[in-house]
C-alpha positions, 0 to 999 in steps of 0.5 A: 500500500502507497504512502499518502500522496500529495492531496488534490483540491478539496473536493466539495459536495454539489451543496458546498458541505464536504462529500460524505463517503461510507467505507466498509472493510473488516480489516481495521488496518486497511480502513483507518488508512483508506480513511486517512486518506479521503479525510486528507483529500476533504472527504467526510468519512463514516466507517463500518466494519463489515458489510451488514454496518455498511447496509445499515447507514445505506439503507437509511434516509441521507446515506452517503452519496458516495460508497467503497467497499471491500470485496471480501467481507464476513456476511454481506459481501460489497457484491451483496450490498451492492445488490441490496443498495440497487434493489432500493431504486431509490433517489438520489444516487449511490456512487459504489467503488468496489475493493478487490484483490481480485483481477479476472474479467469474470469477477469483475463482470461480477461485482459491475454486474451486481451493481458497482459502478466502478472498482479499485485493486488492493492494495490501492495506489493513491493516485489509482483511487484518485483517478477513480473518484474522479467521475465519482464525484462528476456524476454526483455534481450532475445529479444534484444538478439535475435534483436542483432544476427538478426541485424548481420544476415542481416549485414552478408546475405547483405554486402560484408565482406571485404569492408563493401559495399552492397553485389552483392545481395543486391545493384542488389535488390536496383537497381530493387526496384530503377528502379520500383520506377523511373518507377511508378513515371516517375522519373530517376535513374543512375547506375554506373559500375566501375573497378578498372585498372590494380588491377591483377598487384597489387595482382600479385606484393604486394600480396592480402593482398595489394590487400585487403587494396586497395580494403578497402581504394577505397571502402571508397572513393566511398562512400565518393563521393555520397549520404547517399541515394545513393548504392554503393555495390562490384559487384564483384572482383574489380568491384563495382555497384552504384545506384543512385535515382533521376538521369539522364545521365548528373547527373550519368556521374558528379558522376562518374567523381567524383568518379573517381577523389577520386579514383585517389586521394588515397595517396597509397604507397606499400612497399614503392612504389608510386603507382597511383590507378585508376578507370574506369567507365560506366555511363547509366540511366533510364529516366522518362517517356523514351519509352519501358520497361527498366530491371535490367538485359538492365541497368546493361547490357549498363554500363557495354559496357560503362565501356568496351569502357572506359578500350579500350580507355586508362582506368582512364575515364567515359564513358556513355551510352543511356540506351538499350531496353529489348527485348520483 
């Protein structure tokens, strides 16, 4: 085995933190300077002695992304842990770099076939193993890349651009996945339609770009007021749609009451000008155990005729509303 070799540049994870390597070998020896080693290039090393050690940090959530291991292990094998680390299928990557003594072409079809994606002959040469890291850490940088312009992806396909909320789309799929679950589990959920009153007065008097900012600052007050669990999504233009698991009417009536009064605790001042904001808002709520069979389209439906009553009746309100029955 070489002495340590000079040591490459730092070699950073994609996030800034150092990347974080497991090596698993049952000779002691050989892992403390296979350790040293990876530390002195900037690594951030976790050790396991044997192959089952090295499946147990493998298979939990944020393992490293990195892995080399031993060949020849008592119980796992680096072959079987390789297979069992590919049997997972899951996201992000783990890089695998076998330790073999071995040479034949059939072993190493072997160890690449049972999922490694590279190996490195013992006793290592440094510069050998620093070689091999290389695409290693290429291939790990390209993925969390790619997880980084996926993760946008997803921010842009489901949140409202201006406000930062669930979108139409993606709080209408929560509240079907929310009332499927209250169904099967004869459980409850609240939804929550409000509007804001008079809001066509302050983009005709202010500007949108007023109308934006009230928006903004209204969108951040809702979100205040209810859980981390709860949706709060912009159901469209001023109007906004709240899902709330677990709760039934009087529950859903108490929160928009809370809504309301954060709302109308906003400190706006356009151009100068006090202006009070206000909300308006229709409660409804699928109940455990209710008879029939409820839909998005009945829920949605009877907080928006709660919401209606609510404006007729002076604005700045809640008004509830026994959920309605689908038609069969």
């Amino acid at each position: 085995m070489s002495s340590l070799a000079a040591p490459p540049p730092l070699i950073a994870a994609p996030s800034g933190e150092r990347l974080r390597v497991l090596i698993a070998d049952d000779s002691a020896t050989s892992r403390r300077l296979l350790q040293a080693v990876l530390e002195k290039w900037g690594y951030e090393v976790t050790p396991a002695e044997d192959g089952a050690s090295a499946w147990e940090v493998l298979r939990q959530d944020d393992p490293p992304s990195l892995a080399i291991l031993d060949w020849m292990m008592p119980g796992l094998s680096g072959p079987d842990v390789c297979k069992k680390v590919r049997d997972l299928g899951r996201t992000p990557y783990t890089y695998i770099l076998l330790l073999t003594s071995r040479s034949q072409k059939e072993d190493l079809i072997e160890g690449l076939t049972a999922g490694a994606d590279d190996y490195v002959t013992k006793p290592f040469d440094n510069n050998e193993l620093r070689v091999r890291l290389g695409p290693a850490r290429r291939i790990l940088e390209l993925q969390s890349a790619l997880l980084a312009t996926q993760s946008a992806l997803h921010e842009q396909a489901t949140r409202d651009s201006l406000t930062g909320l669930w979108n139409r789309r993606a709080i209408l799929e929560m509240l079907d996945r929310e009332l499927a679950r209250a169904m099967r589990d004869h459980d409850s959920v609240g939804v929550v339609l409000g509007d804001l009153d008079h809001f066509k007065s302050i983009n005709d008097c202010y500007g949108h770009i007023a109308g934006d900012a009230t928006l903004r600052e209204v969108a951040g007050q809702l979100q205040y007021c209810v859980r981390h669990y709860d949706g709060v999504g912009r159901y469209g233009g001023e109007e906004f749609l709240i899902v709330l698991p677990g709760c039934d009417l009087a529950d859903s009536e108490h929160t928009a009451l809370r809504m309301r009064a954060g709302v109308q605790r906003i400190p706006a001042s356009l151009f100068g000008v006090r202006r009070e904001i206000t909300i308006s808002f229709g409660a409804t709520a699928y109940e455990g155990g209710a008879p029939g069979q409820p839909n998005m389209e009945s829920l949605v439906r009877t907080a928006d005729e709660a919401l209606y009553r609510a404006k007729e009746q002076g604005r700045n309100r809640v008004v509830t509303a026994p959920m309605l029955r689908s038609m069969e």
